[in-house]
N, C-alpha and C positions, 0 to 999 in steps of 0.2 A: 382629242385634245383636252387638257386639261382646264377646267370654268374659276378655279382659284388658284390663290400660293399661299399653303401655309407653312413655315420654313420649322418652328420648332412645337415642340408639344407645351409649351409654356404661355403661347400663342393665343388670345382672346379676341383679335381680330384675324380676316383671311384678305388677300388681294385679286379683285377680279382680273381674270385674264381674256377679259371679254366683253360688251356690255351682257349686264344680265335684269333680267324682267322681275319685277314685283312676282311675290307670288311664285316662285320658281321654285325646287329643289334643287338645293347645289350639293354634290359629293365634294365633303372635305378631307382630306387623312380618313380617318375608318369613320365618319360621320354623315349628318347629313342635318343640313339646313335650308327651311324654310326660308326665302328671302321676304320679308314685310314693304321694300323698296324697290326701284331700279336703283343699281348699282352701273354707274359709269366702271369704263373699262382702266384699269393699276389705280381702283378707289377701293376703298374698305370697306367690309361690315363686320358684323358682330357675330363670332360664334358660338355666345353662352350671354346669358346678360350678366351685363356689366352696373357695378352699381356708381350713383353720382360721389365723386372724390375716387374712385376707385384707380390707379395706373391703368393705361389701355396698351395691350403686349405685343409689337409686332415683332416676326424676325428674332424673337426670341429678347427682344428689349425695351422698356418702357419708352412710349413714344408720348407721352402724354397722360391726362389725367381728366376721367370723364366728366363736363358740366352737369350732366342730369345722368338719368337712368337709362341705360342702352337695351333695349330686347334683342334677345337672338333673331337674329336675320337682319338686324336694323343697320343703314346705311350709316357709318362714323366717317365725320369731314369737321370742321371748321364750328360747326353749327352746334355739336356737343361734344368735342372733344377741345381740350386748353393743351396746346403744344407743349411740350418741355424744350423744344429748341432754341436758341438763343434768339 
């Protein structure tokens, strides 16, 4: 079974399909990421860092706009990502 979704190569975040443990390697697309968090399961992390102001890309579309700086592997929720949804 597959441990994320990442739907396009445009993509700066991935979704777990699973819970996943700090400290894990997750195979993404042809990748592979270090998790720095636990990741609850259809929550997001980060597959490249992201910088603060920067758009965060799911799904191949801007879902928002990072408050601080994101490291790859790091857990994006609420906490440092500013929604773009109404």
């Amino acid at each position: 079974m597959k441990e994320a979704l990442k739907i396009s190569e445009k993509d700066t975040v991935a979704v777990a399909l699973k819970p996943l443990a700090g400290g894990e390697y997750v195979t993404v697309g042809h990748g592979e990421v270090r998790l720095l968090n636990d990741i609850p399961k259809y929550h997001k992390f980060a597959l490249r860092d992201i910088r603060a102001g920067e758009k965060v890309i799911k799904y191949g579309e801007s879902i928002g706009e990072a408050l601080e700086d994101i490291s790859s592997g790091e857990y994006v929720h609420i906490h440092n990502l500013k929604s773009l949804r109404g």
